[in-house]
C-alpha positions in Angstrom: -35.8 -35.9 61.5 -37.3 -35.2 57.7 -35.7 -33.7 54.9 -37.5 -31.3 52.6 -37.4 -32.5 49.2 -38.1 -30.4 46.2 -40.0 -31.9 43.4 -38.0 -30.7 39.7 -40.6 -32.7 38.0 -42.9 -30.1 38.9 -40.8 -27.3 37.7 -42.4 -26.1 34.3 -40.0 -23.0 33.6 -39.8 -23.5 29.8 -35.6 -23.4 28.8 -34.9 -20.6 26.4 -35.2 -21.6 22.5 -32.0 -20.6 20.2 -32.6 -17.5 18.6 -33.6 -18.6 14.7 -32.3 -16.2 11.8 -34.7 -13.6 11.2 -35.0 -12.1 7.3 -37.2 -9.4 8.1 -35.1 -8.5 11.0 -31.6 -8.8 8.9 -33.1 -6.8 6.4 -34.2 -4.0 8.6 -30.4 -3.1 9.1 -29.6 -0.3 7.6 -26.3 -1.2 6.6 -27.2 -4.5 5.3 -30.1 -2.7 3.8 -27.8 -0.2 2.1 -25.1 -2.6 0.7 -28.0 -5.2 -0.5 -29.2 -1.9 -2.4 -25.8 -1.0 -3.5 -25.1 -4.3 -4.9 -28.2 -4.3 -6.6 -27.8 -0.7 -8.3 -24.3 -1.7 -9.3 -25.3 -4.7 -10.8 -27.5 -3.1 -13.4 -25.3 0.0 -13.7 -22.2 -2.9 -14.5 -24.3 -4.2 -16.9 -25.2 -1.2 -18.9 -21.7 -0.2 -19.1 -20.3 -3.6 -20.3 -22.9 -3.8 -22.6 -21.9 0.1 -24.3 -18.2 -0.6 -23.8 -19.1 -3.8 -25.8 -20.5 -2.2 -28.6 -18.4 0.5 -28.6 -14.9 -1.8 -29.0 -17.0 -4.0 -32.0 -17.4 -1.1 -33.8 -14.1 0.8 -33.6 -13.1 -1.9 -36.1 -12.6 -5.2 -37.6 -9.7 -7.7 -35.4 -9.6 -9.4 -39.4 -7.8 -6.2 -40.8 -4.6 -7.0 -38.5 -4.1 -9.6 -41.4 -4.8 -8.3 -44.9 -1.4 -7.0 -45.5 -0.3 -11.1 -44.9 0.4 -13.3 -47.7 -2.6 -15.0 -49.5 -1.9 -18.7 -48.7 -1.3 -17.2 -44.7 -4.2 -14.7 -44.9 -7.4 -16.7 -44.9 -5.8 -19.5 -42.6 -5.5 -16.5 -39.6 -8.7 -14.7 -40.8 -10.5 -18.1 -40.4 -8.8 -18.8 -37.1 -9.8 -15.3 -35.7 -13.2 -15.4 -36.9 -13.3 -19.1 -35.1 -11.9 -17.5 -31.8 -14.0 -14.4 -31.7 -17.0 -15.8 -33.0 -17.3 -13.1 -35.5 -19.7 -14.9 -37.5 -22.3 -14.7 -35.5 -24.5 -11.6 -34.7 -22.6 -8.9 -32.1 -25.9 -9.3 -29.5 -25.5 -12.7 -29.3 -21.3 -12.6 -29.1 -22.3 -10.1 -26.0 -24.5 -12.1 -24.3 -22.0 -15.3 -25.0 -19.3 -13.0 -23.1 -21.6 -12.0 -20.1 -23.2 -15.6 -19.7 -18.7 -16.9 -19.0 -18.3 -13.6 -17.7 -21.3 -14.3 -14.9 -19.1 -17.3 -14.0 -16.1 -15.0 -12.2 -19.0 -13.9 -9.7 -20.8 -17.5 -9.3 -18.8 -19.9 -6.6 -18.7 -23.0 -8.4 -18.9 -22.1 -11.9 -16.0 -21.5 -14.1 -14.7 -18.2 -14.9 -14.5 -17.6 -19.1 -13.7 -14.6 -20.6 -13.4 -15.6 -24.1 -9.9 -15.9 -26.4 -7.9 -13.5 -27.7 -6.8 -13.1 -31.2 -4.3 -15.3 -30.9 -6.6 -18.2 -29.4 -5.4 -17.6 -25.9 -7.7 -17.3 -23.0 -7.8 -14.4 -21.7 -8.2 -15.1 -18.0 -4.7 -16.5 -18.3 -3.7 -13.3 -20.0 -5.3 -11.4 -17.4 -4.4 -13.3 -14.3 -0.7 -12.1 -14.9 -1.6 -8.8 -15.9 -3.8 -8.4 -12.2 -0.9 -9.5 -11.1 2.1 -7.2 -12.1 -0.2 -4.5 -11.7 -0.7 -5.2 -7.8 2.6 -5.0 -7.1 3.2 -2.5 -8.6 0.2 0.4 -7.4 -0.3 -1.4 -4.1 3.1 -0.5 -2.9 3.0 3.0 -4.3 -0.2 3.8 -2.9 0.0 2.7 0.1 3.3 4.3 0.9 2.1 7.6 -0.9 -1.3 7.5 1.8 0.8 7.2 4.5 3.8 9.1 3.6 0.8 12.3 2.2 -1.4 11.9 5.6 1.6 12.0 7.5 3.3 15.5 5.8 -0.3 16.8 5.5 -0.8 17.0 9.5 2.2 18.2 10.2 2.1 21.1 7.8 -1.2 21.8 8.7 -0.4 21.9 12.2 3.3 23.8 11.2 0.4 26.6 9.0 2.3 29.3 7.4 5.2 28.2 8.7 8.7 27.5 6.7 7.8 24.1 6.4 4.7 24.4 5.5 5.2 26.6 2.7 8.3 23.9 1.6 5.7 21.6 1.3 3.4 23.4 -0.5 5.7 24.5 -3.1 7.1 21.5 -3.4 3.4 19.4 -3.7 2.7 21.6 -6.6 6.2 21.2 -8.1 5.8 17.2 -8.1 1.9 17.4 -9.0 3.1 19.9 -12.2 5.7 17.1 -13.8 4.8 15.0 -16.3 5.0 11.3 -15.3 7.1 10.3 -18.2 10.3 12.4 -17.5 9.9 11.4 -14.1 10.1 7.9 -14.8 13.3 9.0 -17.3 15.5 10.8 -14.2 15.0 8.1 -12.8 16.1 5.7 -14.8 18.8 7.6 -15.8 20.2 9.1 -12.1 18.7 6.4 -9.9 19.6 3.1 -12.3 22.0 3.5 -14.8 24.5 6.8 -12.5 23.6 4.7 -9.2 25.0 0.9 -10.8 27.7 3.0 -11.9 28.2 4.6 -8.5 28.5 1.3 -6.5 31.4 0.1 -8.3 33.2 2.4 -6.3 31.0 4.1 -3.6 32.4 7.1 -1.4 30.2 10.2 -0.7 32.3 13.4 -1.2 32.5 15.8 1.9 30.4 18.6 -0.4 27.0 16.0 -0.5 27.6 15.1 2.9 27.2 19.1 3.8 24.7 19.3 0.8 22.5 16.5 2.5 22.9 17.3 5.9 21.8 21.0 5.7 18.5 19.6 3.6 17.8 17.1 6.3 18.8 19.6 9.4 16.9 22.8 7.3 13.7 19.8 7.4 13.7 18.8 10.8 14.2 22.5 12.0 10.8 23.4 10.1 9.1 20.5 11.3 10.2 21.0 15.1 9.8 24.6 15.1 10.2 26.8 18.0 12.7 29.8 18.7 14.9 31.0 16.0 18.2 30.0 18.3 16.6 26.3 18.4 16.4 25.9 14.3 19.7 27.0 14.1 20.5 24.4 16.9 18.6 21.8 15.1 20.5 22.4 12.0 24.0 22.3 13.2 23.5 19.4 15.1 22.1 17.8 12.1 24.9 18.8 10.1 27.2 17.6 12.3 26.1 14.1 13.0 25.1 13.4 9.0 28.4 14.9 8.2 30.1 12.4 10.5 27.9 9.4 9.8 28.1 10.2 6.1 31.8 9.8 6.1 32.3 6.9 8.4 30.2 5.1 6.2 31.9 5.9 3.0 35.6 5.2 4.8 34.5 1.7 5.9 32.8 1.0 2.7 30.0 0.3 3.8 27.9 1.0 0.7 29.7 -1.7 -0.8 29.1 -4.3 2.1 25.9 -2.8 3.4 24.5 -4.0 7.3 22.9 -3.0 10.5 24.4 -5.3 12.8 22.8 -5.7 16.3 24.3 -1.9 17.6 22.3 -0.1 15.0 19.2 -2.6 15.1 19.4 -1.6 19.0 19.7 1.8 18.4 16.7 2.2 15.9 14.7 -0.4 18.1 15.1 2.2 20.5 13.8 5.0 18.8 10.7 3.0 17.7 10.0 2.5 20.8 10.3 6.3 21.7 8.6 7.1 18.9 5.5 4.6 19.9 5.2 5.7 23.3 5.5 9.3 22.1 2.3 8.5 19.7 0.1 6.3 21.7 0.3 7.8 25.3 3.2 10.2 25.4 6.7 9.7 26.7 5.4 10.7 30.2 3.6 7.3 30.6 6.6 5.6 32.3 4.6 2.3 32.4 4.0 2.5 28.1 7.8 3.0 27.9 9.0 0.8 30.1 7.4 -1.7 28.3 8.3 -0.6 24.5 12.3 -0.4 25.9 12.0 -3.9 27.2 9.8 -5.3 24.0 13.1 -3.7 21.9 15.7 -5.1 24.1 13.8 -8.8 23.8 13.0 -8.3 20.1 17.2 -7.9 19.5 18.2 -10.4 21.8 15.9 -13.2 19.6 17.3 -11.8 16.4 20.8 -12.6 17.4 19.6 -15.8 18.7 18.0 -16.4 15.3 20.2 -15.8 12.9 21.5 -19.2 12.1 18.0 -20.1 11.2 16.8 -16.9 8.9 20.0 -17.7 6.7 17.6 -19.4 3.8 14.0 -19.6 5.8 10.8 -20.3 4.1 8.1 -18.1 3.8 5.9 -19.6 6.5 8.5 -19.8 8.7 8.7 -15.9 8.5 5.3 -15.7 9.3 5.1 -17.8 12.3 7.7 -15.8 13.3 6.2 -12.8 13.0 2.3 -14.1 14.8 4.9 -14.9 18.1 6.7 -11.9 17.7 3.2 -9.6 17.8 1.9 -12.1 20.5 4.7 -11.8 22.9 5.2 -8.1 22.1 1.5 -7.3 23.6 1.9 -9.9 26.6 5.6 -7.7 27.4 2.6 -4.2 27.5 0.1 -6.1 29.3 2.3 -7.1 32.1 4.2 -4.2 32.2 2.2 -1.4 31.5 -0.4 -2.2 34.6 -3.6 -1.7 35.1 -4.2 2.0 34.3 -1.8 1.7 31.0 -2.7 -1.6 29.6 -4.0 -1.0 26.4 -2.1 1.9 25.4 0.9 -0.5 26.3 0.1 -3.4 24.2 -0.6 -0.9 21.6 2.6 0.9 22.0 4.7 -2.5 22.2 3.1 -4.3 19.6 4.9 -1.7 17.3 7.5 -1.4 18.4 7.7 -5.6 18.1 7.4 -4.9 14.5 9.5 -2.6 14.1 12.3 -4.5 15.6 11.6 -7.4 13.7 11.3 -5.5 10.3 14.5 -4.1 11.2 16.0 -7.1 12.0 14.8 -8.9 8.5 16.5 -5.6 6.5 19.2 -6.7 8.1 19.1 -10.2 6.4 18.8 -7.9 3.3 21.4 -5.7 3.6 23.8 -8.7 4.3 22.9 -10.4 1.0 22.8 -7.4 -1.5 27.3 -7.7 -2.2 25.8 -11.4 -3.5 23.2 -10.2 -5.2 24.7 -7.3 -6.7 27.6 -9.8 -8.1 25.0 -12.4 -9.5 23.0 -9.0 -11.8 27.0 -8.9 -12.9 27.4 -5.5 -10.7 24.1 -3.7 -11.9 21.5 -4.7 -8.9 19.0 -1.7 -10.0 17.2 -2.8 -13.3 16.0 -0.4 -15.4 13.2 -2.7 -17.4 11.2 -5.6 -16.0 9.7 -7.2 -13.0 12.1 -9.8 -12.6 14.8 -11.4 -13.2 14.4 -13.8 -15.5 16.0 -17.5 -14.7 18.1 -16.1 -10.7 18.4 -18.1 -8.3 19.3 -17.5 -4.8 18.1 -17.6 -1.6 14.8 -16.0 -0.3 16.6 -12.9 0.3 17.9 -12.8 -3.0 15.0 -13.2 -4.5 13.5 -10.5 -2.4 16.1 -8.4 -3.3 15.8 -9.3 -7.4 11.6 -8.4 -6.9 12.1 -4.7 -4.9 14.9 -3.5 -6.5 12.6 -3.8 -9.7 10.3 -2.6 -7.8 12.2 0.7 -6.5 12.0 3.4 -9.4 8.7 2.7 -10.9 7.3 3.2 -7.0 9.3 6.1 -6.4 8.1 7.4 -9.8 4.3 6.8 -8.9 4.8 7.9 -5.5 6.1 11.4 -6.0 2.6 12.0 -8.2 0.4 10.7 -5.7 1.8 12.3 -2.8 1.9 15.5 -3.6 -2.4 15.1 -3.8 -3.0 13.4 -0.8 -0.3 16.2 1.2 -3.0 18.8 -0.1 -6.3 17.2 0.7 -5.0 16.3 4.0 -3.7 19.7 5.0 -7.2 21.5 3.8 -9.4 18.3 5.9 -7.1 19.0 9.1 -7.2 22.7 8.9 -10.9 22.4 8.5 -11.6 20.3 11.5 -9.0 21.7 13.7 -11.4 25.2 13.2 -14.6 23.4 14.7 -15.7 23.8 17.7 -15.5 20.5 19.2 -11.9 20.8 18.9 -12.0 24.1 21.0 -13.9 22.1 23.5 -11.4 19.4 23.7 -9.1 22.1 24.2 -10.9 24.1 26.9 -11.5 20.7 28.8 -8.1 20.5 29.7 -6.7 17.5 27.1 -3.4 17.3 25.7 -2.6 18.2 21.8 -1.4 15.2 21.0 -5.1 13.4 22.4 -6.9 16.8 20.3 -5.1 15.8 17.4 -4.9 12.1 16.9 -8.1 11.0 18.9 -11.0 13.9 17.6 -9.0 15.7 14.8 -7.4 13.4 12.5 -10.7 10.7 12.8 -12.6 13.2 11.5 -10.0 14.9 8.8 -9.6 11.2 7.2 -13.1 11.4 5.9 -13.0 13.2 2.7 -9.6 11.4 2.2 -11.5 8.0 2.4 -13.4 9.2 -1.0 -10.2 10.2 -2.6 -8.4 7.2 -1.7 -10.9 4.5 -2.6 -11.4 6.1 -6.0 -7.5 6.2 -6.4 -7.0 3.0 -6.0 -10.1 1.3 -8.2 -8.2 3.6 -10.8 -4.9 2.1 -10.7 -6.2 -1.3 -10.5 -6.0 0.1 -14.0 -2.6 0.1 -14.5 -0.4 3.1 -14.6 0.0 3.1 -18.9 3.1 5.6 -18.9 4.8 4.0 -16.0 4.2 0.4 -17.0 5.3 1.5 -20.8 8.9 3.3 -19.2 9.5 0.4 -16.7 8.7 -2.2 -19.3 5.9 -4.3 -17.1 3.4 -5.8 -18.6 0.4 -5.0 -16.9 -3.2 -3.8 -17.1 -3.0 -0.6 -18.6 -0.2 -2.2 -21.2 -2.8 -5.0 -22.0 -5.7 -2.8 -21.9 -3.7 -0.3 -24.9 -2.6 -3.6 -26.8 -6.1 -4.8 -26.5 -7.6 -1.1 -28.1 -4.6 -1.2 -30.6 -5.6 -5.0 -31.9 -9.1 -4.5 -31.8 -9.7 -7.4 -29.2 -12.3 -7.3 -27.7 -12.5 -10.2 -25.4 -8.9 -8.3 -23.8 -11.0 -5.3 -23.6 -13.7 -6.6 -21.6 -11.8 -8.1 -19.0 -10.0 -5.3 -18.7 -13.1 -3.3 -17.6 -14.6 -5.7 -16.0 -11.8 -5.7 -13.5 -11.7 -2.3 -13.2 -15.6 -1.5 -13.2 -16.2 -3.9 -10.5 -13.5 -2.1 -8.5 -14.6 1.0 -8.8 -17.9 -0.1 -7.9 -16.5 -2.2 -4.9 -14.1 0.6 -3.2 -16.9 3.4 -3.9 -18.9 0.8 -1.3 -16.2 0.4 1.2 -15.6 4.2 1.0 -19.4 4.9 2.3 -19.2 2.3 5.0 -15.8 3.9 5.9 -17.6 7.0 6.8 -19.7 5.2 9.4 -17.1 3.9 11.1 -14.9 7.3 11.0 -17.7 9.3 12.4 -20.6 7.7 14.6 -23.1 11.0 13.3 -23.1 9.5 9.5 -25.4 6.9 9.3 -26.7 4.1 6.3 -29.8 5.0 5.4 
């Protein structure tokens, strides 16, 4: 019997190579192609600017004259100190290109970052660090709450056109876009700080506001629900009813003095989440999407009762870890349960509401701690200058407390500007696209307003907001001067007017240096948005 062998040493099939890194090829791309271009534009156009803005803050005066009405034996020791820090003894081309050479460092890995002194002989990278800093927390907040909260009201009153609510709207973005930012800042200081500290010593809610707010919020969800007159009307006695009665319970039990969910109301809006997700990802129709959002709630609070002894006083990281196994287990709960022909809109749908039962369940945490916190700010927990607190100590919830309640007004004051803008350019975008014809297509092929809406309308709507949005925010990266001045927070646009006021130069330049290269920056990620919101626009 003989075996057939096969010879491999005669097998001369060459193995595939590794594909090497080709330039040409890389550089062919047209989006690498545009951004390398970009960069390269930007750079010059960055340099021209700094180099005008340079000149242009040298010669709107002398940082010296800040000391001639000081003593003589004081005088020449700070006009010698200034002249040392600023190098104004030597000729303004070279002080420029001393600047740009430590100024090149921000933007070289490896090479140290120097932006020159100040006029007091401190550097000002320190003095900037902190201002970045304030500033961010402030704007980032603001305008992320005012995109969201704008986009949102825009659709809906362009899809609610000429309607009640749309015209509330209207009227009401033009109100908030006509007021100065100022006396904005001032009510609020006035009604939401120093009436609302006042308020909380003893807080009750007379029946007349508890009519007053429930008609607002009943007249509100009756324009935004529409339908027949009989149904408004429905809407807004209902509404009445159950504010009315909420209103009051809350005020007999004092609960504005002891504020907290508790698991029955972290159930209850866990519960509505979830509605509200399956409503928005696949519609409450999809029995496998909401099956799995009700059980991802009904999980999410049974760990948060479960947890509570350990999110007393956790850390920081613990949160976090939480919050990675938290979105993890909430998308295994929708791939199990929504099946095969749901699965992704299930993960989607459960994933949110996962975090919206956990965010829940940490406001919570919050609510518990505020009677503490309220008695360690000595019964006045809304501040009405500053970041911070300076010198409290607490827990992490304390502290979180101590940074958003500082937080609250100025916020609330930027917000109200900023969303009345994005609420317009929104509605005009939607009612734009929802008049094209691919949206009559959609239509006439049979899929639901909800898919003709979110999935081919608002993609496309979002587009012109992109441009608004990224220039927006480079400008605030600017500080907001008025707010900043009102609230007391020392931040960019404060340092940048101190730094005009002194004659500083050195504070000048970082100043828009941080804010040219943001402009420059978002005004990229604004075109490569485009490509990514519609497939037709393309980087040439």
């Amino acid at each position: 019997m003989s075996v057939e062998t096969h010879d491999t040493s005669a097998d001369t099939t060459p193995s595939p190579r590794p594909r090497r890194f080709d330039m040409r090829r890389a550089l062919h791309n047209p989006a690498l192609f545009f951004v390398i271009r970009r960069l390269i534009t930007s750079f010059f156009v960055l340099l021209g600017a700094t180099f005008l803005m340079y000149m242009l803050v040298v010669w709107s005066g002398d940082p010296r004259q800040n000391f001639e009405s000081y003593p003589a034996n004081i005088r020449e020791g700070k006009i010698r100190a200034v002249t040392e820090a600023l190098h104004l003894d030597q000729n303004v081309i070279v002080r420029y290109f001393n600047w740009l050479r430590g100024a090149a460092g921000c933007f070289v890995p490896g090479v140290s970052c120097d932006l020159g002194k100040s006029i007091d002989n401190t550097p000002v990278t320190g003095i900037l660090g902190n201002a970045i800093t304030t500033t961010l927390r402030l704007v980032l907040l603001a305008l992320a709450l005012a995109v969201i909260l704008g986009v949102v009201v825009g659709i809906l009153s362009a899809l609610r056109q000429y309607s009640a609510f749309d015209y509330t709207i209207t009227f009401s973005s033009f109100l908030l876009f006509s007021l100065p930012i100022f006396w904005v800042a001032v009510l609020l200081k006035e009604f939401g700080a120093i009436k609302f500290n006042n308020w909380l010593e003893n807080p009750s809610i007379p029946i007349w506001v508890s009519v007053i707010l429930g008609l607002i919020i009943g007249l509100l969800l009756a324009a935004v629900i529409g339908g027949t007159s009989r149904r408004r009307w429905l809407v807004v006695g209902v509404t009445l009813v159950v504010i009315i009665a909420i209103t009051q319970y809350l005020s007999a039990v004092s609960w504005f003095a002891r504020p907290a969910l508790g698991p029955g109301l972290i159930l209850v809006f866990s519960l509505l989440v979830a509605l509200a997700s399956t409503a928005l990802v696949s519609g409450l129709k999809a029995r496998p999407v909401l099956s799995s959002t009700i059980i991802t709630a009904l999980v999410g609070v049974i760990c948060g009762v479960a947890l509570q002894p350990v999110l007393k006083n956790p850390a920081v990281g613990f949160l976090v870890i939480l919050g990675i196994i938290a979105i993890v287990v909430s998308g295994a709960i929708g791939w199990f349960v929504g099946g095969a022909e749901y699965r992704s809109q299930a993960v989607r749908a459960s994933i949110f509401t996962g975090i919206g039962t956990g965010l829940f369940i940490l406001l919570d945490k919050v609510l518990v701690n505020f009677h503490r916190f309220s008695e360690k700010k000595y019964g006045r927990p809304i501040p009405t200058v500053g970041d911070s607190t300076p010198n409290f100590h607490g827990n992490i919830w304390q502290h979180f407390l101590d940074v958003s309640t500082s937080l609250l007004l100025p916020t609330i004051a930027l917000i109200l500007i900023s969303f009345a803008s994005y609420t317009r350019y929104t509605r005009a975008s939607m009612l734009e696209v929802m008049n094209q014809d691919y949206i009559r297509t959609a239509r006439a092929k049979g899929l639901t307003e909800r898919t003709v809406v979110m999935r081919h309308a608002f993609r496309n709507a979002l587009i012109p907001l992109t441009t608004v949005v990224a220039y927006d925010f480079a400008a605030v990266i600017g500080g907001a001067v008025i707010t900043e001045n009102v609230f007391g927070w020392k931040g960019m646009g404060t340092l940048f007017i101190q730094g005009l006021n002194a004659v500083n130069p050195n504070v000048v330049m970082a100043f828009f240096l941080v804010t040219g290269t943001a402009a420059v920056l978002f005004n990229l990620v604004a075109d490569l948005l485009y490509t990514a919101l519609d497939p037709r626009i393309r980087l040439q």
